[in-house]
C-alpha positions in Angstrom: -15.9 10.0 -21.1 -17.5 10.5 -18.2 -15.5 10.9 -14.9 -17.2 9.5 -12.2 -17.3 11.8 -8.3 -15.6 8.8 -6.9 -12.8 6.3 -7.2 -14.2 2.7 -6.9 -11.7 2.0 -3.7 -8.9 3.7 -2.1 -6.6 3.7 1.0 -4.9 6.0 2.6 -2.4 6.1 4.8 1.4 7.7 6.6 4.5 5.7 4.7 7.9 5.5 6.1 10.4 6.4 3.5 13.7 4.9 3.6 16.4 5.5 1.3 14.4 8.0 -0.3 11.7 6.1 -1.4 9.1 3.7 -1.1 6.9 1.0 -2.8 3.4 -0.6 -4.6 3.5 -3.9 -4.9 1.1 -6.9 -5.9 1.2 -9.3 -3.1 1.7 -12.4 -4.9 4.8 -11.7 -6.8 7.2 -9.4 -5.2 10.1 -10.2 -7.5 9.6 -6.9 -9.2 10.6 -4.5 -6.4 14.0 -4.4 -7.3 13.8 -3.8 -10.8 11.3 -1.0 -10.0 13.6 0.6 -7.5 16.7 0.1 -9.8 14.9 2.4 -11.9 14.5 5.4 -10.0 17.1 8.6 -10.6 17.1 12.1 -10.0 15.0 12.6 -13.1 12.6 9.3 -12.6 10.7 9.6 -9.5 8.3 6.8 -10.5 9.7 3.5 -11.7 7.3 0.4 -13.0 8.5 -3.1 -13.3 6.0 -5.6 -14.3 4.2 -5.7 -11.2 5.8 -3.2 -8.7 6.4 0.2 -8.7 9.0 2.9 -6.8 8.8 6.3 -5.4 11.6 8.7 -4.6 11.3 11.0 -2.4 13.3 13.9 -1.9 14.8 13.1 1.8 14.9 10.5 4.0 13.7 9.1 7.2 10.2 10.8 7.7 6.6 9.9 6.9 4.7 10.7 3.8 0.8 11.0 3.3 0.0 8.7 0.4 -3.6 8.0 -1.1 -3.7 5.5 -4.0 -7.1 5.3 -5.8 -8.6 2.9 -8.3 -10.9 4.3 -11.0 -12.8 2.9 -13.7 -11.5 5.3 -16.4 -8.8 7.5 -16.3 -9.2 10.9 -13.5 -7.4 14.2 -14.0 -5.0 14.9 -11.4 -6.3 17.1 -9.1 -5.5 21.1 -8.7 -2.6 21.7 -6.7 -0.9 18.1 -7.2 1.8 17.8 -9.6 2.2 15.0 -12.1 5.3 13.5 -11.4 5.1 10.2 -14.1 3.7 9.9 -17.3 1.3 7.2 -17.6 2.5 3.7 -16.5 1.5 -0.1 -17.4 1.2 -2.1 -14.1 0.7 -5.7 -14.2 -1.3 -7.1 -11.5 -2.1 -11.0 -10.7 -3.6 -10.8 -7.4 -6.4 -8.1 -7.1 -4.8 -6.4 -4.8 -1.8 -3.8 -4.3 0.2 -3.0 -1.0 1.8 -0.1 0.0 4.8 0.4 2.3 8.3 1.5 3.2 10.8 0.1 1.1 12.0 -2.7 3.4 8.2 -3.2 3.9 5.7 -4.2 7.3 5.8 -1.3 8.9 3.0 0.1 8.0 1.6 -1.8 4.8 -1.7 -1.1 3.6 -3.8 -2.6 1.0 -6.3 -2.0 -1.6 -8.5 -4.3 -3.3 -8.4 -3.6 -7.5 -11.7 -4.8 -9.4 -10.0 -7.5 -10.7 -7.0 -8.9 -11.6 -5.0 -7.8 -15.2 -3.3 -4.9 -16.8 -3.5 -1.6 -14.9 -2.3 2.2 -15.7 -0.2 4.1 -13.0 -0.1 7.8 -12.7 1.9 9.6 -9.2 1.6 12.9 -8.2 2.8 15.1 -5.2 2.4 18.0 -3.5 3.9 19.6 -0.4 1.5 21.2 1.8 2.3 20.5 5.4 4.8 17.6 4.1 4.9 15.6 1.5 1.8 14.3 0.1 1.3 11.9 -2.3 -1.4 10.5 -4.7 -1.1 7.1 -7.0 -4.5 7.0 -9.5 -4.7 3.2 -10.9 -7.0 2.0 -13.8 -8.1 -0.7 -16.1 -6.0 -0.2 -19.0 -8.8 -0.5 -21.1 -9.2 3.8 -21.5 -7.0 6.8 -22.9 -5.6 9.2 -20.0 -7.3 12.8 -20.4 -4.9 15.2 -21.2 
């Protein structure tokens, strides 16, 4: 399998995080938030449920660089990143995902998938000059590289 030089879309942006964490969401269902942040301890820093997904952090009250990317087959993480999650199902209904602080609006940001359908969810972080991290989505169609 080829890995393309690219991801088909991506965002970045600065993300408050409050009470240790913040969220991915699909915009037309945000029932799931909850349940994905219900499922976050000390040793799960990445929860999935159905079609949301949480983050902890390691502190509060300060922002965080994220970058979530959409790729048509599964990337490696990149050197100096650390996988923080195994591979994750993540439902999605409206083509799109947002991205914000827990209690959301502050500083949402969206990206637009392919399509709609099943989706695979890796995070990973590093800490240069803060916290940074990255959230690699694709079709659920292809076999993580190991």
């Amino acid at each position: 399998m080829t890995i393309p030089p690219a991801p088909l879309t991506a965002v970045d942006l600065s993300v408050w995080i409050e009470s240790q964490c913040f969220r991915l969401l699909d915009p037309s269902t945000t029932g799931d938030v909850l349940a994905a942040v219900d499922g976050l301890t000390d040793d799960t820093l990445v929860s999935v449920a159905g079609t949301a997904a949480a983050f902890l952090s390691g502190d509060t009250g300060h922002t965080a660089a994220v970058r979530a990317e959409c790729w048509p087959v599964p990337p490696p993480v990149p050197a100096g990143y650390e996988a923080l999650s195994p591979v994750l199902p993540l439902a999605n209904t409206s083509g799109e995902i947002v991205i914000d602080s827990l209690t959301g609006g502050r500083e949402a940001r969206r990206l637009t998938l392919p399509t709609p359908g099943p989706y695979q969810l890796r995070a990973a972080r590093r800490d240069r000059q803060g916290e940074q991290w990255l959230i690699q989505l694709w079709t659920d169609t292809a076999t993580p590289p190991r």
